[in-house]
C-alpha positions in Angstrom: 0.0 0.0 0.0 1.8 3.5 -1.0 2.1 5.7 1.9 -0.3 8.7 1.5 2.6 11.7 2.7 5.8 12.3 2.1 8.2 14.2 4.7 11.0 16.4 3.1 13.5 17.5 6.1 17.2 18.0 6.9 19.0 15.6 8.7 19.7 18.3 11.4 16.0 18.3 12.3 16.0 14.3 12.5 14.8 14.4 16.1 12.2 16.8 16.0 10.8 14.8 12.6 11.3 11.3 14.2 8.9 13.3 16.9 6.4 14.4 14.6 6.5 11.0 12.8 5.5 9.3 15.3 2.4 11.8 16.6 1.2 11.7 12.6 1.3 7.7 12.9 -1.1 7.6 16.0 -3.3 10.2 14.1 -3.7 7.2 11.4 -1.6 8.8 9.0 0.9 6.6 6.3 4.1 8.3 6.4 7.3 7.7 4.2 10.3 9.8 5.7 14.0 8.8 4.5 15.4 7.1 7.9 18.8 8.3 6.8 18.2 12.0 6.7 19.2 14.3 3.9 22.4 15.1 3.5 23.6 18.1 0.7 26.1 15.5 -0.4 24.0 12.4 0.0 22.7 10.8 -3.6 19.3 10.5 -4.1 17.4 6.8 -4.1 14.7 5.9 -7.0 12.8 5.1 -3.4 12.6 8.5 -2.7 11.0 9.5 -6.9 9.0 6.7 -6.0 7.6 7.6 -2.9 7.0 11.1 -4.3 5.4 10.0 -7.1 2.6 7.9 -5.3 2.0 10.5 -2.3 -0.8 12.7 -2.0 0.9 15.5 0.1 4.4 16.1 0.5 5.1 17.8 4.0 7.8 20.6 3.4 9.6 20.9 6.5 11.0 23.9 6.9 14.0 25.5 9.3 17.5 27.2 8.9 18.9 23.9 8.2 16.4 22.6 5.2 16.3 25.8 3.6 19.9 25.1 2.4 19.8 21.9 1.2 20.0 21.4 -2.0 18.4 17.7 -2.0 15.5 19.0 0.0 15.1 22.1 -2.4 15.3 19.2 -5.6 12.6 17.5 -3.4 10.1 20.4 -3.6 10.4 20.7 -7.1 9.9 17.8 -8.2 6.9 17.4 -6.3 5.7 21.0 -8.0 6.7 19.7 -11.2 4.3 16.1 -10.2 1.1 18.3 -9.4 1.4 17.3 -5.3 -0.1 19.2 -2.7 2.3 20.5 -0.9 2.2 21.5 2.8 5.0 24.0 4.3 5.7 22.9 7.5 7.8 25.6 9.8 9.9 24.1 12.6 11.3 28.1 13.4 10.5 30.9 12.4 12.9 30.9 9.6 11.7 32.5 6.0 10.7 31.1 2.8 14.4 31.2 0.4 14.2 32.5 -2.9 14.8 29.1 -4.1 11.1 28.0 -3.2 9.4 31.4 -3.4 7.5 30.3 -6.6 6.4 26.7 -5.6 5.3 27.9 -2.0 3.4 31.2 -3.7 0.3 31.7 -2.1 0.1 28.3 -0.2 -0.3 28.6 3.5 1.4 26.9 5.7 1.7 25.7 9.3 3.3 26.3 12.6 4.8 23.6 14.6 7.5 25.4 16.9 9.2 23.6 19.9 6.5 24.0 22.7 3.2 24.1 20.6 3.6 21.2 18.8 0.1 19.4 19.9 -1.8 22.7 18.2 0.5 22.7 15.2 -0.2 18.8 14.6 -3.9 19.4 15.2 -3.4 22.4 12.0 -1.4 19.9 10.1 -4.0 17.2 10.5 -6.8 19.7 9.6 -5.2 20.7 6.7 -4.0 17.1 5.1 -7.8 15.7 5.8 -9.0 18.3 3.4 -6.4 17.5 0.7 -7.9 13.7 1.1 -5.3 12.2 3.2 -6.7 9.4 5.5 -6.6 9.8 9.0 -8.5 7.9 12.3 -11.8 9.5 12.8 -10.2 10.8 16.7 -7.8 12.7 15.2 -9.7 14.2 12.6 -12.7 15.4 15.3 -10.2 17.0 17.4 -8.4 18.6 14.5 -12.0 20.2 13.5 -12.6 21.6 16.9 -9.8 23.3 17.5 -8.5 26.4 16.9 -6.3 27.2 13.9 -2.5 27.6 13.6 -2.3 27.7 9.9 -0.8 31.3 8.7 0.2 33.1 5.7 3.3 34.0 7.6 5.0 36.3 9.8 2.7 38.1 12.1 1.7 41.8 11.7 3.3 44.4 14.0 1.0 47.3 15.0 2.4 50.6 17.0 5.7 51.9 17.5 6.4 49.2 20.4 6.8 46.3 18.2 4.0 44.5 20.3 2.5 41.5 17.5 -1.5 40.8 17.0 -2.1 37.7 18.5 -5.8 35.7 17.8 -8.3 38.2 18.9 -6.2 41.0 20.9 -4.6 43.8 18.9 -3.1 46.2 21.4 -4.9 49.4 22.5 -3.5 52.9 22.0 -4.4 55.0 24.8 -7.6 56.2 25.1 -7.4 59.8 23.6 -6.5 58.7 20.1 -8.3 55.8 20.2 -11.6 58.1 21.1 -10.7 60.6 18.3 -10.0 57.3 16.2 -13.3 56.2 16.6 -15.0 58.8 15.9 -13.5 59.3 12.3 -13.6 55.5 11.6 -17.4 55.4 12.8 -17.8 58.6 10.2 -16.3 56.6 7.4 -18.0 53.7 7.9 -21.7 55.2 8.5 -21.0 56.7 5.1 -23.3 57.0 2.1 -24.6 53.5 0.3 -21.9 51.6 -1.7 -22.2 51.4 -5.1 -22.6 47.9 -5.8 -24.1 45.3 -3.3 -21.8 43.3 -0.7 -22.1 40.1 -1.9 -23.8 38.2 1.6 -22.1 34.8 1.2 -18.9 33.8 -1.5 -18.3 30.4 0.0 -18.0 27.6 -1.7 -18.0 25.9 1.0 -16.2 22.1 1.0 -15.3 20.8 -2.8 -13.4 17.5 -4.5 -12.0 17.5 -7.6 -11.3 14.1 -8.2 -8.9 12.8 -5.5 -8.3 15.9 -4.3 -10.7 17.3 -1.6 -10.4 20.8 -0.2 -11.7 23.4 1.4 -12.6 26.3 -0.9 -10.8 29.6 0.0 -13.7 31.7 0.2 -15.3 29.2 3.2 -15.7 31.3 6.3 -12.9 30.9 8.9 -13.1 31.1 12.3 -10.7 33.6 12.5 -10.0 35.7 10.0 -6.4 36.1 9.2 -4.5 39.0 10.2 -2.0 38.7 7.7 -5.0 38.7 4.7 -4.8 42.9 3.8 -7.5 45.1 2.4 -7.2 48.7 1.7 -10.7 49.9 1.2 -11.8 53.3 -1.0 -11.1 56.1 1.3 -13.5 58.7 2.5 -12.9 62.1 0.9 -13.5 65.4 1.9 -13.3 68.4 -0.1 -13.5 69.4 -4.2 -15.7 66.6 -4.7 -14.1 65.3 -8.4 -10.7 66.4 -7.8 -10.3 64.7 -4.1 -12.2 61.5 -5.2 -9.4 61.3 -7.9 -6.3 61.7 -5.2 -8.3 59.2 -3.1 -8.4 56.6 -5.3 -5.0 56.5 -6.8 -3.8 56.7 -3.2 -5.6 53.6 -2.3 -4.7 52.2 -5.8 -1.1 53.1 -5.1 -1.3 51.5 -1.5 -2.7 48.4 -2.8 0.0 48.0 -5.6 2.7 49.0 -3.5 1.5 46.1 -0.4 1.3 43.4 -3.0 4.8 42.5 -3.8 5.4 42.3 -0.2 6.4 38.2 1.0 4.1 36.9 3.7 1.3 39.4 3.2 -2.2 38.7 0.6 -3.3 41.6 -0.4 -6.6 42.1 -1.8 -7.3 43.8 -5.0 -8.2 47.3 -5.5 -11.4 46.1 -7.8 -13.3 44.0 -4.9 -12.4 46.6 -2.1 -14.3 49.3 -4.1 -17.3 47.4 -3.8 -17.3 49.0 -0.6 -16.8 52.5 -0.9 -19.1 54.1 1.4 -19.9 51.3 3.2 -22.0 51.5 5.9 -21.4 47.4 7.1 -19.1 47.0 10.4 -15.8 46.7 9.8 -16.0 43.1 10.8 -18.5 42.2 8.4 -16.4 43.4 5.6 -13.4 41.8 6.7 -15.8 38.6 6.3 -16.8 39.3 3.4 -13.5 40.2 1.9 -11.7 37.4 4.0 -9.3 40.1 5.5 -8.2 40.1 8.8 -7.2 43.8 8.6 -8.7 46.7 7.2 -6.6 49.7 5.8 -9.1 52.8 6.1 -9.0 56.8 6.7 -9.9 59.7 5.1 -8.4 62.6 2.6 -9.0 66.1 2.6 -7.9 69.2 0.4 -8.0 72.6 1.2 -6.3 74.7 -1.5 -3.3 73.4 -2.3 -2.7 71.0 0.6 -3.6 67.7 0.9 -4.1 65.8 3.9 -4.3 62.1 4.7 -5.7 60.2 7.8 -4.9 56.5 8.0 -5.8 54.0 10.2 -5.6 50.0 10.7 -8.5 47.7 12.0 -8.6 44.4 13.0 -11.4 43.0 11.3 -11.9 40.0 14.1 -12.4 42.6 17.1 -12.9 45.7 15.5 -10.1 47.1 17.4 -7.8 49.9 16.5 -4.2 49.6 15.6 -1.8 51.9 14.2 -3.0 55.4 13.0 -0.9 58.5 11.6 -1.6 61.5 9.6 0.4 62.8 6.7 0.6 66.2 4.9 2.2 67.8 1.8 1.1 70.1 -1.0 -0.6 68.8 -4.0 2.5 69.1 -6.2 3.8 66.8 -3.7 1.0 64.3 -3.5 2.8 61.4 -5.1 6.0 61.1 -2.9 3.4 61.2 0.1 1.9 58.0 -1.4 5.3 56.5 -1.5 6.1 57.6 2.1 2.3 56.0 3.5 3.1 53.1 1.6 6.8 52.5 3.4 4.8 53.3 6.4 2.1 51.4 6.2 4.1 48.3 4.8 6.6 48.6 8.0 3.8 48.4 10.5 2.0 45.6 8.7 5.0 43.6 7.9 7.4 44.6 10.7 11.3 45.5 9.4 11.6 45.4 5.7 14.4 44.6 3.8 16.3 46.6 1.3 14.9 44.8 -2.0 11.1 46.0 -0.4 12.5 49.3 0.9 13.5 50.1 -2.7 10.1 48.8 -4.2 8.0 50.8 -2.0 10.4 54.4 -2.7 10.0 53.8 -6.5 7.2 55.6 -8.6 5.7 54.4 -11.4 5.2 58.0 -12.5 6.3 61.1 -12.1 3.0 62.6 -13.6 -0.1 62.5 -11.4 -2.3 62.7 -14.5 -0.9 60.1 -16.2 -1.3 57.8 -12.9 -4.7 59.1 -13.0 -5.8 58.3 -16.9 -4.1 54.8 -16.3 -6.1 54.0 -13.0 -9.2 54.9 -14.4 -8.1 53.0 -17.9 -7.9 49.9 -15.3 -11.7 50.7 -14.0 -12.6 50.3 -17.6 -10.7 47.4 -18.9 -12.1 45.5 -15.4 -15.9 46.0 -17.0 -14.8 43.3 -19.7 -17.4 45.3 -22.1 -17.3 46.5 -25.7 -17.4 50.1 -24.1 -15.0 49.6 -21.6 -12.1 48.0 -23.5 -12.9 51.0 -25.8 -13.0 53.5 -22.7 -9.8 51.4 -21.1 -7.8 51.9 -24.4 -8.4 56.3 -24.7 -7.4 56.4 -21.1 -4.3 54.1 -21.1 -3.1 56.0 -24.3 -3.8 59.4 -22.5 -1.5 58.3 -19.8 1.2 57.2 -22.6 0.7 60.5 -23.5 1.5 62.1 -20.5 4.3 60.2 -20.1 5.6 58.0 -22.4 8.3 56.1 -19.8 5.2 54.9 -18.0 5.5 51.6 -18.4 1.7 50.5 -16.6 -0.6 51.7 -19.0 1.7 50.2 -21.9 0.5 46.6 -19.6 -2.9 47.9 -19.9 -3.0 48.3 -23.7 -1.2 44.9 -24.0 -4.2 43.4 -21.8 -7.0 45.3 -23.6 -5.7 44.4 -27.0 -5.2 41.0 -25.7 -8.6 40.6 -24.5 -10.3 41.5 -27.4 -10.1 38.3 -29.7 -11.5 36.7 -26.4 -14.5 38.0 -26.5 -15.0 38.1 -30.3 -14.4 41.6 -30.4 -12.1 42.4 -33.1 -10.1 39.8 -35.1 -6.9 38.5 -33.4 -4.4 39.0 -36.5 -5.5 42.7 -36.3 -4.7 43.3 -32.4 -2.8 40.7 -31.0 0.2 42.2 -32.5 -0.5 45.2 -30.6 -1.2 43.7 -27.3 2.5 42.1 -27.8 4.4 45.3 -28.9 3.2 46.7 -25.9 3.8 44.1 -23.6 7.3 43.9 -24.9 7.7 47.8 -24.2 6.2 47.6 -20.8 8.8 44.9 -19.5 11.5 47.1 -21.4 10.5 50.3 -19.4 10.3 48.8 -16.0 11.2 45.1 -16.2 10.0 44.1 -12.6 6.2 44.9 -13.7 4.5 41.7 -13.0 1.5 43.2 -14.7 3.5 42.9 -18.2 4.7 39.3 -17.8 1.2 38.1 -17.0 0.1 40.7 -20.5 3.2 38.7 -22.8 1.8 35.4 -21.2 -1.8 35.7 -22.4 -0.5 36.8 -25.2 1.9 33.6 -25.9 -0.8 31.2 -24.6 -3.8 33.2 -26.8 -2.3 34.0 -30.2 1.3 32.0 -30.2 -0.7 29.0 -28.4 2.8 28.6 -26.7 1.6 27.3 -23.6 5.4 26.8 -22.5 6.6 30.1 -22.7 2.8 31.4 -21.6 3.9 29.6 -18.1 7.2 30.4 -17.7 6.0 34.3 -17.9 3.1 33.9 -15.9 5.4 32.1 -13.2 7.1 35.4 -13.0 4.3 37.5 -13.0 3.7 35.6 -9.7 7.5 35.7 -8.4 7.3 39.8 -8.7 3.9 40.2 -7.5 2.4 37.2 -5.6 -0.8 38.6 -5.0 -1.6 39.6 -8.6 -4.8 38.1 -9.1 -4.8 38.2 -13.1 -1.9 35.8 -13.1 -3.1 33.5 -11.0 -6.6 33.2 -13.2 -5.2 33.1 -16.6 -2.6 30.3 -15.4 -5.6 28.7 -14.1 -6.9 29.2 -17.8 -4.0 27.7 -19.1 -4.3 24.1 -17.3 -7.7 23.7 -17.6 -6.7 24.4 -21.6 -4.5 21.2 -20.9 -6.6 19.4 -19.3 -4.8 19.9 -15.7 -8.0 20.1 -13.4 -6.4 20.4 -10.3 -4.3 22.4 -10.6 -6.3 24.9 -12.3 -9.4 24.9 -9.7 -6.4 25.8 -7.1 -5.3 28.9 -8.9 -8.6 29.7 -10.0 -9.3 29.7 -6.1 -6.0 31.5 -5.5 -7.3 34.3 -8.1 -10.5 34.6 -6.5 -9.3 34.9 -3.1 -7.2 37.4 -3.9 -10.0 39.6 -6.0 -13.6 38.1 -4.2 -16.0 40.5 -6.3 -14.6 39.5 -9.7 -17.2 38.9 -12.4 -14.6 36.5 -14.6 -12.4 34.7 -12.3 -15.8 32.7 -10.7 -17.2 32.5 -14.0 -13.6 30.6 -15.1 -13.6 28.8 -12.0 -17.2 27.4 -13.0 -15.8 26.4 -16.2 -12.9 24.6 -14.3 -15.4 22.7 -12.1 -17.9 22.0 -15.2 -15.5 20.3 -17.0 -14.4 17.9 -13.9 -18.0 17.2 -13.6 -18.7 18.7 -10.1 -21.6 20.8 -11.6 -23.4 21.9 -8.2 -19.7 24.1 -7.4 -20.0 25.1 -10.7 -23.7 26.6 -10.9 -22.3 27.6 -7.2 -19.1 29.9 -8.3 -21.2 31.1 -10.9 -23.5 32.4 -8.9 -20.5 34.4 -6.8 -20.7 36.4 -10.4 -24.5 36.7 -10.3 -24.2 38.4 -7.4 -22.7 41.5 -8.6 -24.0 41.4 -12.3 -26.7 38.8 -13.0 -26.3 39.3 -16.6 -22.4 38.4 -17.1 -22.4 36.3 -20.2 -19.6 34.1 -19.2 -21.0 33.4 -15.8 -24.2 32.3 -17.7 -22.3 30.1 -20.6 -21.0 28.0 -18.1 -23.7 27.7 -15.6 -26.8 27.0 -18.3 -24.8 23.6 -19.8 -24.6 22.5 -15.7 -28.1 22.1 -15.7 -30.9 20.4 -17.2 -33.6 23.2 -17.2 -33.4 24.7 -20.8 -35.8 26.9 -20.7 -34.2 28.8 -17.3 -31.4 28.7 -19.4 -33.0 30.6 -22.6 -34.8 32.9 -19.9 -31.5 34.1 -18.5 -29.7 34.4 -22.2 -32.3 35.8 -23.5 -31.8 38.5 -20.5 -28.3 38.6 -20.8 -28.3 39.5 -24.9 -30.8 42.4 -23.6 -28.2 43.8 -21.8 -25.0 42.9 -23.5 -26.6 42.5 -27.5 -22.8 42.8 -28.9 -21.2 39.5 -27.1 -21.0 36.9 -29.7 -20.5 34.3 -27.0 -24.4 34.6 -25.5 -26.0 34.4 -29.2 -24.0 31.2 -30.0 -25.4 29.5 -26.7 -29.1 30.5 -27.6 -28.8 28.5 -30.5 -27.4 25.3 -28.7 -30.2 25.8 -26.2 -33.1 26.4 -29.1 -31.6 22.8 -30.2 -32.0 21.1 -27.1 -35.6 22.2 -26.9 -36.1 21.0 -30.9 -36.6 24.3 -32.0 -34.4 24.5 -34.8 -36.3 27.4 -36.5 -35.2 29.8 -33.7 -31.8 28.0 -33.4 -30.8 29.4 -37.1 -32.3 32.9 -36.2 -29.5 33.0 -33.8 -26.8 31.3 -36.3 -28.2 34.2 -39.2 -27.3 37.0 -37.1 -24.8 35.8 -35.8 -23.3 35.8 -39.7 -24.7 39.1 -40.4 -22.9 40.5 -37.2 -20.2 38.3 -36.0 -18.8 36.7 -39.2 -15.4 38.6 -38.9 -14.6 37.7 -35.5 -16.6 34.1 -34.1 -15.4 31.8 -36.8 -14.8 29.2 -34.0 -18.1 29.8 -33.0 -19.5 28.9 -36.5 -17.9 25.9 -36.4 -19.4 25.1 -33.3 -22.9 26.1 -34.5 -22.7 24.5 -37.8 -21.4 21.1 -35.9 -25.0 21.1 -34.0 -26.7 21.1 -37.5 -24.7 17.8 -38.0 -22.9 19.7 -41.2 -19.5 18.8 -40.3 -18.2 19.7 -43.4 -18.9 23.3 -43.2 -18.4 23.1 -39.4 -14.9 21.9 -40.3 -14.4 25.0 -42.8 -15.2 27.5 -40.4 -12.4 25.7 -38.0 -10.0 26.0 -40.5 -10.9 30.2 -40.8 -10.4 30.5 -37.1 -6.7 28.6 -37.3 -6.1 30.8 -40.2 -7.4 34.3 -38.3 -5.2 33.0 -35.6 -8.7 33.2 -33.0 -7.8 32.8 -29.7 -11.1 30.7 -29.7 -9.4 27.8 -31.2 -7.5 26.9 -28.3 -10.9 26.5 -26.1 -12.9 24.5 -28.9 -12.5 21.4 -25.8 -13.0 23.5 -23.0 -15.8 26.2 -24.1 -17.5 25.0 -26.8 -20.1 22.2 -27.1 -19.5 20.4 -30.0 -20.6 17.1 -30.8 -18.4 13.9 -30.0 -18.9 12.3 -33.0 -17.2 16.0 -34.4 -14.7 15.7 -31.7 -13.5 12.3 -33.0 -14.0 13.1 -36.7 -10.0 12.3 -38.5 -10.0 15.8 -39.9 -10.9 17.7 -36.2 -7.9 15.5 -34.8 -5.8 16.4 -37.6 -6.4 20.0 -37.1 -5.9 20.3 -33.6 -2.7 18.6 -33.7 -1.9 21.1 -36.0 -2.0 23.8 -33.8 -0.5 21.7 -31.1 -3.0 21.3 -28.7 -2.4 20.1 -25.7 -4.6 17.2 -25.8 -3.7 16.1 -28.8 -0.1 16.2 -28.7 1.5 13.0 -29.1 3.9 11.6 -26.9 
């Protein structure tokens, strides 16, 4: 019987792993550890692949010692490169080396310091039951009721004393700031209404995928984790257009300038305006949001001086932490974003070292207008519209214009362009040359953009359908900025495009953690689900979309083929084509729906004006269309278009489109998707 978890340590730590061996065995737990230790000298044993190979979780345990062995660092990888789960382990409180920054990116890991190792065996246990790992049915109740130890790393450090937030008790400052606090925090959050909805409950709650079961990272903790980060919209006060402006590209700069920072996840600006002017408790945001603290205050302007009033909450007591206010003119404004973000990063993070120092004194921009066009360029390109990629691309070429050695909004045209083939917007040969060019420029203007890797990577993997290069660049998206949300849902989109379920539910998760209020990354995720089979969590992520806009088109493609109630699903595209009549993607699923219901008369309604309207841009789509007709050959010409037009389209005809299985196995579909080099059809 193969042994179900695999222990990666340094012989150094020997005792204290013999230790824990021995406590995971009573919990029921089949353990392989090398008896021998690892040694940086010591050759590895095919027992040791082996044992890898047939685990379900490899236990990465960390300390001084393992963090410099090179047999333990080979050990990681390879279980990275094998698709394990792996679970970071920390016997000190020694940091993550750069060696294993990308593998252990976003994965949380556990506690188990000398002195508390019953609770971090009880966190350990928790976590390897919901990764499917057997254990006895003791050790798995007392795991569930106790309290949890797993972390995202280092603890916070509020106040000038140093003094760390611990569970539930931040410490107080003394009584007169704290009363003056209060009453400006109570202002800001008894505000005006927000201006979309709170969404009441984006769990997921518990999912499998396969073998792999877990727990979904939008499920409700206990305790909300201190070291989860939101900076919400701040509340302004003055010249009503011109201070709203300065308060969102300070919060926008904030959020930015927190998220390359190690051992901190840092939610994005997008989902945190959803609660501008929120009147909810701070608590029930932080819920919401899954933030354990809440970055909050207030700017004002008075002539030409601005002033800015921050302050930190704990979202699990609703007690204050640190506060300060800053001041400088408005000519100044954009070094007094740099100096609140050094601030701010210090007191959340502790000491900071020189390569974060550095990153949180650079600007982007010396321009404040250009920082301006290219934030609200962003607001745009997030609507995933017709009108606001066309907004997205005016505002990101204003900032160009403003300032040419801005190397952001050069991202942003690369991800608008890039975008548009996507949604059957503009043919690809036409702007995916564009969306490279300024990818390219981007990385050349300020190389340690993450936001520009991720732009060349959907490029590579959309147009080039280079899914190796796509992934090495969207792996370094991550390194530079591991709380980037867009990288982690379009590499999710690149292994469900390879038919790598797993992995890409858990970066589809990963994205949607990170950005909670995200239209596209739950619709993708439903997609991810639908395609393992688990339909209920996919109607259910869809739904997380619904919530804020419940007429997304791709939240309803994927949830109307998860059911068997056609006619909801006409009602709802029927809807959704009222309010979005120039997506390609909605009119296409009409038609399939029209066929399930025998009503081919309405079906090729949809499939005529789709050809009056579309016929430049959804040649994929055509194909898929034609294919439900049972007219392969014409199906089979439109597929060959789309290869031709270089539509990103193609590379999705197994992942979202429905076409027939007889079509799937038809000689000439096989032959032209080896052609491109699918991924599923790549020999061996």
């Amino acid at each position: 019987m193969n042994t179900e978890v695999f222990i990666s340590y340094a012989s150094d730590d020997r005792a204290r792993i013999l230790d824990l061996l021995e406590r995971l065995r009573e919990a029921g737990v089949s353990v392989w550890i090398d008896q021998m230790g690892i040694e940086g000298a010591t050759m590895w044993s095919q027992e040791i692949v082996e044992a890898i190979d047939n685990c379900k979780v490899l236990i990465l345990a960390i300390s001084k010692r393992s963090t410099k062995s090179e047999n333990v660092v080979k050990e990681l990888a390879l279980a990275s490169e094998r698709r394990k789960n792996i679970l970071p382990v920390f016997l000190d409180s020694s940091g993550i080396p750069k060696s294993m920054e990308y593998q252990l990116a976003g994965i949380q890991r556990v506690e188990y310091f000398a002195g508390a190792e019953e609770q971090g065996l009880l966190a350990m246990i928790r976590s390897m039951a919901k990764l499917g790992v057997s254990v006895s049915a003791e050790a798995s109740g007392a795991a569930a009721n106790a309290p949890g130890f797993i972390s995202h790393g280092p603890s916070h450090h509020i106040g000038s004393s140093g003094a760390k937030i611990e569970g539930a008790g931040w410490v107080k400052i003394w009584a007169a700031v704290a009363g003056v606090a209060l009453l400006a925090v109570g202002m800001f959050f008894l505000g005006g209404s927000s201006q979309a909805p709170a969404p009441e409950d984006s769990s997921l709650g518990k999912t499998k995928t396969n073998d792999l079961e877990q727990t979904d990272l939008l499920a409700d903790p206990v305790q909300l984790d201190t070291n989860r980060v939101v900076v919400l919209p701040f509340k302004t006060i003055g010249t009503s257009g011109e201070t709203a402006d300065l308060g969102y590209g300070l919060v926008s700069t904030l959020t930015s300038k927190l998220q390359p920072l190690q051992n901190l996840t840092v939610i994005a600006k997008e989902s945190a305006r959803q609660y501008e002017d929120s009147k909810l408790p701070p608590k029930q945001i932080g819920k919401a949001l899954g933030a354990g603290t809440i970055v909050t205050g207030e700017i004002q302007t008075s002539g030409n001086k601005v002033q800015v009033n921050i302050q930190l909450i704990n979202a699990n007591t609703e007690d204050l932490g640190w506060g300060s206010t800053f001041t400088k003119s408005k000519d100044e404004f954009l070094d007094m974003q740099n100096e609140i973000a050094t601030k701010l990063a210090s007191e959340l993070k502790g000491e900071l070292n020189a390569n974060e120092a550095q990153q949180l004194a650079e600007k982007a921009t010396d321009n404040s207008e250009a920082q301006a066009e290219y934030q609200s360029g962003r607001r745009e390109w997030n609507k995933r519209s017709l009108v606001g990629f066309a907004n997205a691309i005016k505002h990101f070429e204003r900032a160009i214009e403003l300032d040419p050695d801005f190397a952001n909004p050069y991202a942003g045209l690369a991800d608008t362009y890039g975008l548009l083939p996507s949604y059957n917007m503009e043919p690809a040969l036409e702007v995916m040359p564009k969306a490279k060019v300024n990818a390219e420029k981007a990385i050349e203007l300020n190389p340690k953009l993450a936001e520009a890797y991720a732009s060349l990577a959907w490029y590579q993997l959309s147009f080039e359908f280079d899914l190796n290069g796509a992934e090495e660049n969207f792996k370094r998206a991550i390194r530079l900025n591991p709380n980037y949300a867009t990288a982690y849902h379009w590499h999710g989109i690149l292994f469900y495009v390879s038919g790598e379920l797993n992995q890409s539910i858990t970066l589809l998760k990963k994205a949607l953690e990170l950005e909670p209020t995200s239209l596209i990354i739950p619709s993708n995720l439903g997609n991810a689900y639908k395609l393992d089979g688990q339909f209920d969590l996919a109607m259910e992520a869809c739904e997380i979309a619904f919530k804020v806009n419940p007429n997304f088109p791709p939240a309803i493609h994927y949830h109307s083929y998860c059911h068997d109630n056609y006619q909801d699903s006409i009602d709802r595209l029927t809807k959704s084509i009222e309010a979005h009549p120039a997506i390609p993607m909605t009119r296409r699923d009409l038609f399939q729906f029209y066929l399930k219901v025998k009503n081919v008369d309405l079906a090729k309604d949809q499939l005529i004006y789709s050809l009056e309207h579309f016929q430049d841009t959804m040649t994929v789509g055509f194909a898929e269309m034609y294919a439900g007709l049972g007219r392969y050959d014409e199906a089979i010409r439109w597929l060959k278009k789309g290869i031709k037009a270089k539509e990103s389209s193609v590379l999705y005809v197994l992942t979202a489109f429905e076409f027939p299985d007889e079509f799937k196995s038809d000689p000439r579909f096989v032959e032209l998707m080896k052609s491109i080099n699918h991924p599923l059809y790549v020999e061996e």
